[in-house]
Steps between C-alpha positions, in 0.01 A plus 500: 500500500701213457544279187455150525604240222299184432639223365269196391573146386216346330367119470194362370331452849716769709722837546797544690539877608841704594407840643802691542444794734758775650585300762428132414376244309114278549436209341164362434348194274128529389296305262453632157095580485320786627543386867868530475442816326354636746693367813783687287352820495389493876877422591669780293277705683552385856894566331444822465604488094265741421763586187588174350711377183388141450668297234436161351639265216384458187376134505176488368130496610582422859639846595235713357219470724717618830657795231167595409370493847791702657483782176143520576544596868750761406841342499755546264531162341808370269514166292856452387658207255618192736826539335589802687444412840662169387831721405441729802477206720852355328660857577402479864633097514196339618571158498217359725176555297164482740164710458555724818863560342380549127249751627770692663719508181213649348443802746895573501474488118203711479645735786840562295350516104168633568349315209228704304112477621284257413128524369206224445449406194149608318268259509484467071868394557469268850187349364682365163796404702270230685309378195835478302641270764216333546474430098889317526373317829222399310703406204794323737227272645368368180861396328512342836205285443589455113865411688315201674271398196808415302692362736361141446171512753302171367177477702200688383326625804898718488444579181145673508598695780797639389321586121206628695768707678669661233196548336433697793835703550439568088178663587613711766829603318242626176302655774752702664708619181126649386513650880877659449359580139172728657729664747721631323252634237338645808789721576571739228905526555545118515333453218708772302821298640407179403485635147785671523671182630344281263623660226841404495564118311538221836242631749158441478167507704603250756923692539314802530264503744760301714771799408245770668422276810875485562610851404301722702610796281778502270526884428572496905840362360782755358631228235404184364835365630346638864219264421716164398692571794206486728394200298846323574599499113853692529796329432728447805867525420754266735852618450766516745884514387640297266359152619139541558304558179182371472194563235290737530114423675145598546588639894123371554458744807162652365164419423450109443138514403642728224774318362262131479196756307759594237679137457265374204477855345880591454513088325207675246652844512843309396345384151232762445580829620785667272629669776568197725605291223767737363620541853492127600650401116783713590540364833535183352756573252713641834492118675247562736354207651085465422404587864727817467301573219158470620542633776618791285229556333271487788685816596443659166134364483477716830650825412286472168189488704630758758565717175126446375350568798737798592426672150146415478556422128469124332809278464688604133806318385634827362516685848462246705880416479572835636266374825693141512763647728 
């Protein structure tokens, strides 16, 4: 039996597929609902790609319907960070990017690395992912509306409406943390996480819940530097010779959801959690420039929680240093 490798850009509305074969390579561009779903499956059949690797990027809610879909009709499915098949693609030269030819890079790379499987999330986790998001959509819409209220809008009629408005995105946002609130009490391992992660000084209710719908499970991760790496906080060094020498970066390849959630907390952690502060106090005394430093001590904000959670015990200044890695 042959091995086939599947290689899948993804959009909002459609998916490119690669299928590499023994012999050659088929190309085919469905939508992305259940009728494209299926239309896939029928065709990998017809192929004959009974044995399949299929392999996606990392980009969000788009790609994991058709991953879910494919795992559940017995494919081996892999979700890799877009950052790879970006530096795969760079290896290979690609300089014409198109969504038959990113599909392709992503066979080839998932041919040659053979990334690990992938596996649905449960639904405790998938289901707080969408009310999480749908809490900051919520929350975008109404600064967008207080946003137009202050920006000078005179006639009344305006007015009303946009105060009946926010009144109305205000409601909803109370109504859905209470929802994210419930669920999580509902599921008994959430619930001891949030406490766990609520316990250290800078994260709260609102950084927590948000932490768990992003971080599907952080003892999955060998090290809390594994996890600010796939969060994009790890400094990126740019050296070459004696002429180029730049400062160091956030390389900003990871999880953006992730990085935004713990923005606001590292600026609390920074004054109120004696970890962070010593840490960013003596990054300060070293020159470092304030965004250096925050984004510091969103890294350390991150292995602190990865060390809660990974040691099931409460946040203490006494070992928690020893965690702060």
């Amino acid at each position: 039996m042959s091995q086939f490798t599947l290689g899948i850009d993804v959009s909002k509305d459609t998916l490119d597929f690669a299928l590499l074969g023994e012999k050659k390579t088929e190309y085919r561009h469905f939508t992305n609902d259940e009728t494209g779903y299926s239309h896939l499956v029928n065709w990998l059949r017809k192929s004959g790609a009974a044995s399949l690797h299929a392999c996606l990027e990392a980009t969000g809610q788009y790609g994991e319907d058709v991953a879910t879909y494919l795992h559940n009709h017995g494919y081996r499915v892999s979700v890799v960070n877009p950052a790879r098949i970006k530096a795969y693609a760079a290896s290979k030269l690609r300089r014409f990017k198109t969504d038959k030819g990113d599909a392709e890079v992503i066979a080839l790379f998932c041919q040659k690395e053979v990334p690990p499987a992938w596996t649905p999330p449960p639904d405790s986790f998938r289901d707080l992912k969408y009310l999480v998001r749908h809490l900051d959509d919520l929350k975008k819409s109404r600064q967008q509306e207080r946003n137009r209220l202050m920006s000078g809008v005179s006639l009344p009629s305006v007015l009303a409406q946009l105060k009946d408005h926010i009144h109305f995105l205000s409601t909803q946002i109370k109504q859905t943390t209470n929802i994210i609130a419930q669920h999580i009490d509902k599921h008994p391992e959430l619930k001891k996480q949030k406490e766990l992660l609520k316990s250290i000084p800078g994260i709260g209710d609102t950084t927590a819940a948000a932490l768990l719908s992003e971080v599907r499970d952080f003892r999955t991760f060998d090290s809390g530097g594994q996890l600010a790496a796939y969060a994009g906080l790890v400094p990126e060094q740019r050296d070459s010779g004696t002429s180029v020498h730049r400062k160091p970066h956030l390389a900003k390849n990871g999880n953006r959801n992730l990085r935004k959630i713990l923005y606001m907390p590292a600026m609390v952690a920074i004054r109120f959690n004696p970890i962070v502060r010593a840490f960013s106090e003596r990054l300060k005394a070293s020159r470092h420039c304030p965004m250096s430093i925050i984004g510091a001590a969103m890294h350390k904000l991150l292995n602190l929680a990865y060390g809660v959670i990974k040691t099931g015990q409460l946040f203490d200044p006494a070992w928690g240093q020893k965690l702060a890695v």
